[in-house]
N, CA and C of each residue as an Amber inpcrd file, in Angstrom:
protein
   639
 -15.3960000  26.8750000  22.4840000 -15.2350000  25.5650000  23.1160000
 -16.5400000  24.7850000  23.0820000 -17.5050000  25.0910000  23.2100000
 -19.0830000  25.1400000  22.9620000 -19.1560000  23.9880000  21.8120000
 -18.4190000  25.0060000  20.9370000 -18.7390000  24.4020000  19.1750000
 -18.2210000  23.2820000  19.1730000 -16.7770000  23.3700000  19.9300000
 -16.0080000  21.7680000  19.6900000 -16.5960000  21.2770000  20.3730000
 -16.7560000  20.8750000  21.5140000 -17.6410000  20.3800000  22.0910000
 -18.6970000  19.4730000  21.6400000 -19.3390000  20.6500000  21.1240000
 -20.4480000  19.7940000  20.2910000 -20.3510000  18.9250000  19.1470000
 -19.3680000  19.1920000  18.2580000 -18.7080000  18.7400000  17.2570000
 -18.3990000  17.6440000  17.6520000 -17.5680000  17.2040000  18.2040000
 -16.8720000  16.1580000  18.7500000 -17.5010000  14.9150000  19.5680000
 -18.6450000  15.2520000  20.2220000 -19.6030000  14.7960000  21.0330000
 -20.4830000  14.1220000  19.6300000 -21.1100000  15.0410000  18.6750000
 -21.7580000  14.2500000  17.1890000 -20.8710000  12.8900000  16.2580000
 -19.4170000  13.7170000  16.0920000 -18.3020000  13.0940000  15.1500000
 -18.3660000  11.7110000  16.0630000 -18.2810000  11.2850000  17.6130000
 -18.1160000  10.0000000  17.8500000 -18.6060000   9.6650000  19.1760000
 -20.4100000   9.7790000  18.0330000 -21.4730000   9.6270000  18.3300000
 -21.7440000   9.4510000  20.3000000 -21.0220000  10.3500000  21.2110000
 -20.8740000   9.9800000  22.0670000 -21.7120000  11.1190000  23.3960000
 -23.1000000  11.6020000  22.9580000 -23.3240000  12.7190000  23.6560000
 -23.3630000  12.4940000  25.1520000 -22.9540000  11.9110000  25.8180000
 -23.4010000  11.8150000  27.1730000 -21.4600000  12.5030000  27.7270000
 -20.7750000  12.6190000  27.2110000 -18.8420000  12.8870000  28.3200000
 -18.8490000  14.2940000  27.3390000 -18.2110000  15.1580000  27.9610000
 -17.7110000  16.2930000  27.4130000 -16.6850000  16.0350000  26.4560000
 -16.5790000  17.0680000  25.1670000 -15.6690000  16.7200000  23.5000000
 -15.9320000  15.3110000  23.3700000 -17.0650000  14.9790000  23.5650000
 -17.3190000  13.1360000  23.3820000 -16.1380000  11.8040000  23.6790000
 -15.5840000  12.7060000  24.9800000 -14.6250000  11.6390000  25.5130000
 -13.1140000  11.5740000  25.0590000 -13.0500000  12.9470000  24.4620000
 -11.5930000  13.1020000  23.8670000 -11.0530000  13.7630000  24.9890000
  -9.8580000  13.2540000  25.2290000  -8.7190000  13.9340000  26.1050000
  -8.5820000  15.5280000  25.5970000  -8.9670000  16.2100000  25.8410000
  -8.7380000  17.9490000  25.7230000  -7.2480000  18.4500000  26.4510000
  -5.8580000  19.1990000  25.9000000  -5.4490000  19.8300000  27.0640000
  -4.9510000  21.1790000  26.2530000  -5.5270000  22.0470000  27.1200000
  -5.4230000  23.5520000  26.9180000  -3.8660000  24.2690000  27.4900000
  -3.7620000  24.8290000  26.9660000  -2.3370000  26.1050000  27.5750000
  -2.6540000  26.8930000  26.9230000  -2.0840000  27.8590000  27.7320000
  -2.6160000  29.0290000  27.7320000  -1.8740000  30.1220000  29.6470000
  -2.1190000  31.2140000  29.1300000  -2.0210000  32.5310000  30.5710000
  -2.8040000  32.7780000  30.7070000  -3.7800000  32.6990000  31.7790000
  -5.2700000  32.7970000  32.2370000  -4.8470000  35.0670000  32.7900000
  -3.7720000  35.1320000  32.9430000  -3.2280000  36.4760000  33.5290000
  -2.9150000  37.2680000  31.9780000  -3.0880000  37.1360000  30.7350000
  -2.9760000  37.5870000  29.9500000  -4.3080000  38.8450000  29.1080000
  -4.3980000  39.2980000  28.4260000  -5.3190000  40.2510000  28.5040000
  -6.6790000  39.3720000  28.0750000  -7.9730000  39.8090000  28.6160000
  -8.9350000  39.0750000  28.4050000  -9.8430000  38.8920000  26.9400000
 -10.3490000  38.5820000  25.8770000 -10.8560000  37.9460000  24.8770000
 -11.2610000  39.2610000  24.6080000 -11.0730000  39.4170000  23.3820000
 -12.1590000  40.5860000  23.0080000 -13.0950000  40.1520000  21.9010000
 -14.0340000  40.6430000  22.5870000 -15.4490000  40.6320000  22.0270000
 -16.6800000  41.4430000  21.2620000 -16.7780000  41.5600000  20.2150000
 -17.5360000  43.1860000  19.3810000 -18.3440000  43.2520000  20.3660000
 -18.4930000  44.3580000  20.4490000 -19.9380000  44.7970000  21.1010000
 -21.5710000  44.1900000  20.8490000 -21.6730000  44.2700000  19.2560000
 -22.6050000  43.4860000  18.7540000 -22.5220000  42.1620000  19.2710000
 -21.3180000  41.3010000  19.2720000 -21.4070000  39.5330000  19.5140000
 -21.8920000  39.5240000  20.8180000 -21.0160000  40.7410000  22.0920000
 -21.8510000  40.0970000  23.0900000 -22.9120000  40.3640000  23.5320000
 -23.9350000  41.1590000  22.8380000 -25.1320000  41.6010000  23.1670000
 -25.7840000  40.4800000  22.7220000 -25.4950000  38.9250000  22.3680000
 -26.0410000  37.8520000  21.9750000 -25.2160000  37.0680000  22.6940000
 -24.3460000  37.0960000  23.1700000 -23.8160000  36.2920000  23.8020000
 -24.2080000  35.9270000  25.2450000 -24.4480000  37.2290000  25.5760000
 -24.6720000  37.6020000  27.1700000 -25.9290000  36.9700000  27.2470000
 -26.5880000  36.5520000  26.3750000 -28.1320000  35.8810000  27.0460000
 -27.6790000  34.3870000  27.1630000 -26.5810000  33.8570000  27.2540000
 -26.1020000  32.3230000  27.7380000 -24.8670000  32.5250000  28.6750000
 -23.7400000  33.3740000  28.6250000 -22.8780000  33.5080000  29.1640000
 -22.8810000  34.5740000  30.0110000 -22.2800000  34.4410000  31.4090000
 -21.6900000  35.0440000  32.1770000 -20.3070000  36.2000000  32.2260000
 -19.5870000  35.6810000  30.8130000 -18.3990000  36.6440000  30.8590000
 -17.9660000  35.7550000  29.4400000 -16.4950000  36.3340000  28.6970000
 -15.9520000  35.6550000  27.6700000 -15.3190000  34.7350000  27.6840000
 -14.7540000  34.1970000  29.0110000 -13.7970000  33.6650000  29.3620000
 -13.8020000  32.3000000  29.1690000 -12.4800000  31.4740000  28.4620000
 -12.8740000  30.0170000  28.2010000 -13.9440000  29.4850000  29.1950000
 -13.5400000  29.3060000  30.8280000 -13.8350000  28.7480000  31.5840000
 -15.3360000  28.9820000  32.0330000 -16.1380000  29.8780000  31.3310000
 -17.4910000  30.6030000  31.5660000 -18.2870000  29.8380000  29.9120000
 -17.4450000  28.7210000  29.6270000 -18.0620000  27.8260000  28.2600000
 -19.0610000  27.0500000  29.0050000 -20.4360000  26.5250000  28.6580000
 -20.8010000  25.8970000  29.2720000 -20.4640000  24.3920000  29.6570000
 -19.4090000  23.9540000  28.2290000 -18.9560000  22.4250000  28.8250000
 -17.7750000  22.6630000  29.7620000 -17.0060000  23.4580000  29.8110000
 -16.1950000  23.8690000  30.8660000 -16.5480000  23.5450000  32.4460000
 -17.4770000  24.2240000  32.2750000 -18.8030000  24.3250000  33.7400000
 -18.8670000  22.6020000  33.9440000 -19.2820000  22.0880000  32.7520000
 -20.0070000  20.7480000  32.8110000 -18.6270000  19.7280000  33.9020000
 -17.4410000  20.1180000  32.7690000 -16.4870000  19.1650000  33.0220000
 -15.0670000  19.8250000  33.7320000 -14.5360000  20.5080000  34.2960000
 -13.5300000  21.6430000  34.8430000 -12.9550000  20.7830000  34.6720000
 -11.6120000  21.5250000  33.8370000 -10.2840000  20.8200000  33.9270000
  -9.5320000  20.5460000  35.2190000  -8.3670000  19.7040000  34.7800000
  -7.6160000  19.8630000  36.1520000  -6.6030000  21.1540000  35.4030000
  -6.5160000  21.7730000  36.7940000  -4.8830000  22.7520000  36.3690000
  -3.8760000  22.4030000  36.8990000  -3.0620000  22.9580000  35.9300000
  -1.2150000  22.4090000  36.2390000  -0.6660000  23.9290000  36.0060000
  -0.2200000  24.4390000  37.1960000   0.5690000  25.6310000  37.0250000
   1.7450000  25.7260000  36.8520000   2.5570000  26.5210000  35.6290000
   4.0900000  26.2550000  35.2070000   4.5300000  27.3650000  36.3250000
   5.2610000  27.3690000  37.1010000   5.6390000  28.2940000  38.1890000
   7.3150000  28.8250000  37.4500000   8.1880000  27.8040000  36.7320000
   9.6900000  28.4460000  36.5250000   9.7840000  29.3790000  35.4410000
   9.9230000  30.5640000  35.7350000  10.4890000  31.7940000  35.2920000
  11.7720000  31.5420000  34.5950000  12.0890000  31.8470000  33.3840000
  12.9330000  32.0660000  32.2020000  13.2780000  33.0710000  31.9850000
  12.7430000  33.9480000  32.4610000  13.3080000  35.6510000  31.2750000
  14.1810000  36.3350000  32.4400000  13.4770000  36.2050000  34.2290000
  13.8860000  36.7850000  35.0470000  14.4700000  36.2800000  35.6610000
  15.9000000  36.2340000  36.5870000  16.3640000  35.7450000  37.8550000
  16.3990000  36.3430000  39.0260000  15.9290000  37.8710000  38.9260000
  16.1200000  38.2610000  40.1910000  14.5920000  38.1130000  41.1490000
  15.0820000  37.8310000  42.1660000  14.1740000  37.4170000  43.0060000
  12.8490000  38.2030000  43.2580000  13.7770000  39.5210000  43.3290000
  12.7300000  40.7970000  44.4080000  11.9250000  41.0970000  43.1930000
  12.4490000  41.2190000  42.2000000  11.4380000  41.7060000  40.4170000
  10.5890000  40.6880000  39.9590000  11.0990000  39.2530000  40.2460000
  10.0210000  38.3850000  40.1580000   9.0650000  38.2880000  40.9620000
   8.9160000  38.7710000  42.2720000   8.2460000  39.0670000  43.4020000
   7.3780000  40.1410000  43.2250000   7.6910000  41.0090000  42.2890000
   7.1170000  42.4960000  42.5170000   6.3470000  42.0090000  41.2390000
   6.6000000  41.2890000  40.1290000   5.6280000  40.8330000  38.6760000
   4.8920000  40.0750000  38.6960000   4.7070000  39.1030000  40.0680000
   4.0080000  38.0070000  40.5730000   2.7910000  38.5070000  41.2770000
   2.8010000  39.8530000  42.2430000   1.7490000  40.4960000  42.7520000
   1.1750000  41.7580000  41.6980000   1.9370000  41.7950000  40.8380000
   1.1650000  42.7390000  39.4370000  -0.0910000  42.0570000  39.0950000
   0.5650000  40.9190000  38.2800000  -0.1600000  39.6710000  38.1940000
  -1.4980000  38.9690000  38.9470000  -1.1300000  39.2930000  40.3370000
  -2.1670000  38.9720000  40.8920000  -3.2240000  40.3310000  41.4300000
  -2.7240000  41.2060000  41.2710000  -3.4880000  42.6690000  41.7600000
  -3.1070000  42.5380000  43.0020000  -2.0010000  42.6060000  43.8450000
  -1.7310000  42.3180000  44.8100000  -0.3740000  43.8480000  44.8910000
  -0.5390000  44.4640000  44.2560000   0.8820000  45.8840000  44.2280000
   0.6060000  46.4260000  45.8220000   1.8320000  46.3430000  46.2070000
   1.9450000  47.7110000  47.0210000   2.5760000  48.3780000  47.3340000
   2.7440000  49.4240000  48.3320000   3.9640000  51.1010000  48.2160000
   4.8730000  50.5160000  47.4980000   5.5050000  49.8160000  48.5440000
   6.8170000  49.5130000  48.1240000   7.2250000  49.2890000  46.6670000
   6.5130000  48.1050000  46.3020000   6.6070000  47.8820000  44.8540000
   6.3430000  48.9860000  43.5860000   5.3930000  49.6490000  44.2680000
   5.3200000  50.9690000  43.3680000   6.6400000  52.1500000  43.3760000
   6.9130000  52.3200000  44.7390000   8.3580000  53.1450000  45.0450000
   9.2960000  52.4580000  43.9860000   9.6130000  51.5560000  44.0350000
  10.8480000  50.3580000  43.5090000  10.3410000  50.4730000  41.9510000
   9.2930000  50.1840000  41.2230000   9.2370000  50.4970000  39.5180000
   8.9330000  52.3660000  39.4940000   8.3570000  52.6490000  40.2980000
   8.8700000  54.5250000  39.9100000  10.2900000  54.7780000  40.0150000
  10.9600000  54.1930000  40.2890000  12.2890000  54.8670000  40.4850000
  13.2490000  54.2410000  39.0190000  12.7060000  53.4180000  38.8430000
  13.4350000  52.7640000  37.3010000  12.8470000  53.6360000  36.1000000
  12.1450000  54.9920000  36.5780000  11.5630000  55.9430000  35.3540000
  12.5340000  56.4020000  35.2030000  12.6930000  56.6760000  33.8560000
  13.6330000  58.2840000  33.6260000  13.3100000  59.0830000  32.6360000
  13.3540000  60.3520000  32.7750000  11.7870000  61.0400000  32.3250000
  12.8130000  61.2710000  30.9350000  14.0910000  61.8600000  30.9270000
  14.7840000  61.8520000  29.4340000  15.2850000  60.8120000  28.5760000
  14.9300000  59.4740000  28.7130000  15.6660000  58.1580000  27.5300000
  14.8380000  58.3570000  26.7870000  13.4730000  59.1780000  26.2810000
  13.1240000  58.9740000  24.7170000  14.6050000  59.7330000  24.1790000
  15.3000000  60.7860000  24.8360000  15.6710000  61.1860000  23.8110000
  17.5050000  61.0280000  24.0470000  18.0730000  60.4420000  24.9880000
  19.1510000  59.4830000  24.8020000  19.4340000  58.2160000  24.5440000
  18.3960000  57.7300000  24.7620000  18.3460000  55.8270000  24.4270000
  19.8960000  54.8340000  24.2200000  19.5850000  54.8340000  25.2780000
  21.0570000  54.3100000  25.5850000  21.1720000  52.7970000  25.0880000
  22.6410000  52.4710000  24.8040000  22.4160000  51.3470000  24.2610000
  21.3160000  49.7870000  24.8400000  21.1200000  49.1290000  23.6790000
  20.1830000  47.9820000  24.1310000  19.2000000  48.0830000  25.0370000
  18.0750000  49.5490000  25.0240000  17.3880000  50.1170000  25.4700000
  16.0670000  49.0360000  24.5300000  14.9730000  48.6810000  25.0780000
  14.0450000  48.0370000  24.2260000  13.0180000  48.8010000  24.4420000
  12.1310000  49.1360000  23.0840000  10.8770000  50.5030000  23.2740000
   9.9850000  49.2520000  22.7340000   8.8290000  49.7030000  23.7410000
   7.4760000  49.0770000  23.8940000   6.9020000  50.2290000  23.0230000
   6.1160000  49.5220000  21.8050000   5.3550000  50.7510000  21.0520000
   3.8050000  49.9190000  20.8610000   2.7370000  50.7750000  20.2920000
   1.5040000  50.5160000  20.0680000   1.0430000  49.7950000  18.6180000
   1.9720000  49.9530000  17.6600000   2.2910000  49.7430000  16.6590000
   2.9520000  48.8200000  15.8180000   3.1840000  48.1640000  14.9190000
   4.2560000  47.1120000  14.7800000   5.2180000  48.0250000  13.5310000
   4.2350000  49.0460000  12.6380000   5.3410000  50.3750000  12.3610000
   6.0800000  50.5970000  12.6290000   5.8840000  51.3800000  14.2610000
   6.4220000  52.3720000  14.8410000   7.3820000  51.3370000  15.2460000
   8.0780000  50.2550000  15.4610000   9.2300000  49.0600000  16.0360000
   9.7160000  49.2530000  14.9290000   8.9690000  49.1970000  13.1340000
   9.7110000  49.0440000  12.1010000  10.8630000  49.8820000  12.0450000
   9.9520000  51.3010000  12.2450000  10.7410000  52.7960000  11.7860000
  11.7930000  52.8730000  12.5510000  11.5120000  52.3540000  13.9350000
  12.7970000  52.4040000  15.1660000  13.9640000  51.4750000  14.6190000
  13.2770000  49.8920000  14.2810000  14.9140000  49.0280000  14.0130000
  15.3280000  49.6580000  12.8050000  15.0510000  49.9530000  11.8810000
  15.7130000  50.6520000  10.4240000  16.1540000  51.5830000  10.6200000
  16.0990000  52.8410000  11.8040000  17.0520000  53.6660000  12.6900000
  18.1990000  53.4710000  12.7940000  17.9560000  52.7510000  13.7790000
  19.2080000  51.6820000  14.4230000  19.9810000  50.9360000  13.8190000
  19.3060000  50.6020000  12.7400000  20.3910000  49.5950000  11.5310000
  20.6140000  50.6380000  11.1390000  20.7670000  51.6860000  10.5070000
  20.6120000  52.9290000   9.8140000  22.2430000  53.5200000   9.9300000
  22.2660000  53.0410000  11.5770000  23.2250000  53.7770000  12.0020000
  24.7980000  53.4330000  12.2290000  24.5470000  51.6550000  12.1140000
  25.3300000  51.3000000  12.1350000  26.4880000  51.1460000  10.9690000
  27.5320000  50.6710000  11.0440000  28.5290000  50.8880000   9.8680000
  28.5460000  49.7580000   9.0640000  28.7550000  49.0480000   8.1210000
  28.8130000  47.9390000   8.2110000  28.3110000  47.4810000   6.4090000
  28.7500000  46.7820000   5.7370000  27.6480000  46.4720000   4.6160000
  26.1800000  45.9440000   5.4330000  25.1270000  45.3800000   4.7030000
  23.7920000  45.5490000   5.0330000  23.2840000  43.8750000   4.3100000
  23.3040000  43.0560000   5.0730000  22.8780000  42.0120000   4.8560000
  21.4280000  41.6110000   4.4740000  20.7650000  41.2060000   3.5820000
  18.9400000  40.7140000   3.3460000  19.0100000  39.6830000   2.9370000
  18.2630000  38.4140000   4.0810000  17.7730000  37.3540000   3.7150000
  16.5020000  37.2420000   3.9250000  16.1480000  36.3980000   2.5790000
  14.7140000  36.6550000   2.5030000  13.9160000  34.8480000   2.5800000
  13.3490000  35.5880000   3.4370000  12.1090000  33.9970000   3.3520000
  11.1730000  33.1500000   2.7790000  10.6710000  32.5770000   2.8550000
   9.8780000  31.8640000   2.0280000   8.5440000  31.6510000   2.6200000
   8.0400000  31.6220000   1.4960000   6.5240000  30.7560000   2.6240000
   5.9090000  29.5020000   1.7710000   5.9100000  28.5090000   2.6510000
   5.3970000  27.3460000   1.8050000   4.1470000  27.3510000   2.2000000
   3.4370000  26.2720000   0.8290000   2.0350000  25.9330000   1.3970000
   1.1490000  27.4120000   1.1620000  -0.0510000  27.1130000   2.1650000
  -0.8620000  28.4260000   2.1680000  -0.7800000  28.9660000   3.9740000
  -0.1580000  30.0810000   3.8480000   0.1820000  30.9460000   5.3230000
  -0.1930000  32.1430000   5.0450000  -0.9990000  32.6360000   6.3320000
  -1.2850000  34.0190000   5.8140000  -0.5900000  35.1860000   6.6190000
  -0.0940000  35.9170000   5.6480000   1.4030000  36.6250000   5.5680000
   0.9240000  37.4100000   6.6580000  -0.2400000  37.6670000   7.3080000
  -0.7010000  38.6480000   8.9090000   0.0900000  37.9760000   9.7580000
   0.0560000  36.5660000   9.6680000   0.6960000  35.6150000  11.1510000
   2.1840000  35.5930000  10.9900000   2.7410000  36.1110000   9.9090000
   4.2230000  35.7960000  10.1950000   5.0300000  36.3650000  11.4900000
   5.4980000  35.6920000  12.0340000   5.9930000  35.9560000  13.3410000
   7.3980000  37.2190000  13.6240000   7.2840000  37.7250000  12.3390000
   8.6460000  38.4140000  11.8520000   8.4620000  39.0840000  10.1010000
   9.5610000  39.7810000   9.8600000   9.5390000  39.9100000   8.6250000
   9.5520000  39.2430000   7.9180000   9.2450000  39.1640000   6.3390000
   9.4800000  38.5060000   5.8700000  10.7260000  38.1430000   5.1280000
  11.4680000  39.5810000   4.5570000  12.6540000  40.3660000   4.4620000
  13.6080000  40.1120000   5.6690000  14.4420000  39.6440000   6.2700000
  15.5660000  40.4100000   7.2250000  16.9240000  40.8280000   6.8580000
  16.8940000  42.1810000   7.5690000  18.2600000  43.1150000   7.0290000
  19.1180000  43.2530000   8.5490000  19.9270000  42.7570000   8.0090000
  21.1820000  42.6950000   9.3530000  22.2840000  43.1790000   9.3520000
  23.1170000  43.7220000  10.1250000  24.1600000  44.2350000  10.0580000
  24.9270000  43.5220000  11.3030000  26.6760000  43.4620000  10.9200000
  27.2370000  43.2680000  12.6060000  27.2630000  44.1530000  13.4930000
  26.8900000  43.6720000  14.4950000  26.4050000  44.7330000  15.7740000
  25.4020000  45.1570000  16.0340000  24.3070000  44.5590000  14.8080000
  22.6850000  44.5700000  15.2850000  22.3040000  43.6530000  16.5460000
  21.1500000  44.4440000  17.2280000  20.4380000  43.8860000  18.3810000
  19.8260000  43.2310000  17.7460000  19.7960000  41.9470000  18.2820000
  18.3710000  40.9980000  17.6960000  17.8080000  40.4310000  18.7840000
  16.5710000  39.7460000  18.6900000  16.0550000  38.8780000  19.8960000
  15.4260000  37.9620000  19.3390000  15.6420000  36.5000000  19.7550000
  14.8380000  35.4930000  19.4690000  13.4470000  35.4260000  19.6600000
  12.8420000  34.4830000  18.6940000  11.3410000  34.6990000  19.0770000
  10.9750000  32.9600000  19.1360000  11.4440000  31.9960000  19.2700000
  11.9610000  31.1450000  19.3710000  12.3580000  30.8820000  20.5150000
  11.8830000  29.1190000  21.2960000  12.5480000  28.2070000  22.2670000
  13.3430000  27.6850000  22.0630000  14.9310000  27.4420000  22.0620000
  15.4330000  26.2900000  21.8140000  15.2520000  24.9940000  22.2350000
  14.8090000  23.9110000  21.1430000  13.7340000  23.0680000  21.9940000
  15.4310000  21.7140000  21.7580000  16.2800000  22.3920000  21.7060000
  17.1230000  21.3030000  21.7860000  17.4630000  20.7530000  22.9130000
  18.6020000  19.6420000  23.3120000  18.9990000  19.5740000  24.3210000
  19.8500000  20.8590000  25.1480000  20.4240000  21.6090000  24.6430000
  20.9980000  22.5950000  25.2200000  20.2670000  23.9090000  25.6580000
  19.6060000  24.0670000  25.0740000  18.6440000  24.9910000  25.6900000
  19.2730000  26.2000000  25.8220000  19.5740000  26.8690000  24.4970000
  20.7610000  27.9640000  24.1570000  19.9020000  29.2690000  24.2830000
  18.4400000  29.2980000  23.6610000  18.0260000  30.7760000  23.7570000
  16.5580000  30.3810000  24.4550000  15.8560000  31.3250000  23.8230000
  14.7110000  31.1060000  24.3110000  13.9740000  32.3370000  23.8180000
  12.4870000  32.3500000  23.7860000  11.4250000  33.3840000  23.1820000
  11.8880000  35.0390000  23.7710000  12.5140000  35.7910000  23.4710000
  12.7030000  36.8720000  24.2570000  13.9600000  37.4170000  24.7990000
  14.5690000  36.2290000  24.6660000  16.5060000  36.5760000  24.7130000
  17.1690000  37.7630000  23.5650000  17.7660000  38.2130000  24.0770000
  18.4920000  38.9990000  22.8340000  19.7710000  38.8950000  22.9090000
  20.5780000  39.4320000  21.8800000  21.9280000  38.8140000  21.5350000
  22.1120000  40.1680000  20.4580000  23.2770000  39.7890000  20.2440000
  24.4730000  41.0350000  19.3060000  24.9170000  39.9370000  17.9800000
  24.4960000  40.2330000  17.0570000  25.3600000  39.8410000  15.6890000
  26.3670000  40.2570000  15.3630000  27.6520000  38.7420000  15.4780000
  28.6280000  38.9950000  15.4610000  29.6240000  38.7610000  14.2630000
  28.7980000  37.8710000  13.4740000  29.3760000  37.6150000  12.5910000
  28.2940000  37.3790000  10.9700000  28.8590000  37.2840000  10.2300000
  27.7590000  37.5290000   9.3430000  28.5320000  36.6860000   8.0020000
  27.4590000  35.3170000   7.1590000  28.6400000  34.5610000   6.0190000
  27.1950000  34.0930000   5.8850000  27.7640000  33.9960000   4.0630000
  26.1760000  33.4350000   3.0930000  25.5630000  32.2050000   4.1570000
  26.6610000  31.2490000   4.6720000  26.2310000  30.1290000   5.4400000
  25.7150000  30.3590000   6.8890000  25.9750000  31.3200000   7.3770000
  25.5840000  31.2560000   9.0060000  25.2950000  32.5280000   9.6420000
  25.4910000  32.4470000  10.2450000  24.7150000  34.3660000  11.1740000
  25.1370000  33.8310000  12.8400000  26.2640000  34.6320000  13.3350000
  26.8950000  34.2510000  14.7680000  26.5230000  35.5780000  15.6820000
  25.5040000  34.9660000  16.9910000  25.1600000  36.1010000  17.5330000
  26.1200000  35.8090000  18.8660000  25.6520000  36.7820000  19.9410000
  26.2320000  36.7970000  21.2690000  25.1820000  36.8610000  21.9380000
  24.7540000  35.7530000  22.4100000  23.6230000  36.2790000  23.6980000
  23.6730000  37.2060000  24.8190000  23.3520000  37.7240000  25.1980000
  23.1600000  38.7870000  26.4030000  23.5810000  37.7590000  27.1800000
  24.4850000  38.2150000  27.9450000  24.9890000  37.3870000  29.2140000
  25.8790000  35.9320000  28.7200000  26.2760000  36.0870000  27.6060000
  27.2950000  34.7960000  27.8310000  28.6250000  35.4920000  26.5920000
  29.0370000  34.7910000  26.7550000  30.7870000  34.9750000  26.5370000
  31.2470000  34.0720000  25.3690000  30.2860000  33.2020000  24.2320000
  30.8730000  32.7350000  23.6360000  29.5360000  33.1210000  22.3540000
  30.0210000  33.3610000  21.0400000  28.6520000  33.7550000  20.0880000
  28.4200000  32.2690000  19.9280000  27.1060000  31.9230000  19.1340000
  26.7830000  31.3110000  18.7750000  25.9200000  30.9130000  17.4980000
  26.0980000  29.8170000  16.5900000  25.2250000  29.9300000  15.4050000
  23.8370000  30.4760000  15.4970000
């Protein structure tokens, strides 16, 4: 932030206002895991900064944003679980909340995995080897549409395969907002493929009753 900063402050010629008077607005989860930093960078870093953190920039310091906190929850509706992920969040856990997620353990689903079970892995492999399982198993011919990449993109950032192999009755999950008026899925929803044609791909969202393109 430093760099732009400075950049921006030269580009229009304006050194006296922070980003030389450009409207800045950041988003971002300040509760998300913190910056990582080589060891080497911050043993040079640390002789100007206090910590990694945007807000420890020195034009930050100079000029503090205003904050706007998004408070509405999308993924969750229940109250008491949004309650219990809100004091995670804040380092705020206690008994109770700990009693209440120990009891949602169960020490045998590695090895029943019951349907629409979702595994958190370390790996983006180890998700591979699991969905090609799971498609593996299902019956079905075996659908591959393949993507494109225009321009220059570098194939690390693709948000997905590049390949996708589908079957009906595969789990899928959007990775994607629907930024339409209807507001059909959203980043993290999952759904059942229900139908499958060169032209379209009809899933079922989790929790509703009608598939959709």
């Amino acid at each position: 932030l430093d760099a732009i900063d400075k950049i921006l402050r030269s580009v229009r010629r304006n050194y006296q206002e922070a980003f030389g008077g450009v409207q800045v607005l950041f988003i971002g989860d300040l509760y998300q895991l913190p910056p990582v930093v080589q060891g080497e960078e911050w043993e040079l870093l640390q002789t100007c900064y206090s910590g990694p953190f945007f807000f420890q920039s020195k034009v930050i310091q100079e000029a503090p944003p205003l904050y706007i906190e998004l408070k509405k929850i999308y993924r969750q509706n229940e109250q008491h679980f949004i309650d219990i992920l809100n004091r995670v969040r804040n380092n705020l856990v206690n008994d109770n909340d700990l009693i209440t997620l120990n009891a949602r353990h169960i020490s045998h689903l590695a090895e029943t995995h019951p349907e629409n079970t979702i595994t958190l892995t370390t790996h983006n492999r180890k998700a591979d080897a699991l969905n090609s399982a799971g498609l593996e198993k299902l019956e079905g011919p075996l659908y591959t549409f393949n993507g494109v990449i225009a321009k220059e993109f570098n194939e690390n950032a693709l948000p997905t395969e590049l390949t996708l192999r589908l079957k009906i009755g595969a789990q899928v999950m959007f990775i994607k907002n629907d930024t339409g008026d209807e507001r059909r899925y959203y980043n993290g929803k999952l759904a059942v493929v229900t139908k499958i044609t060169p032209e379209e791909i009809l899933v079922l969202p989790d929790g509703d009753s009608t598939p959709k393109t």
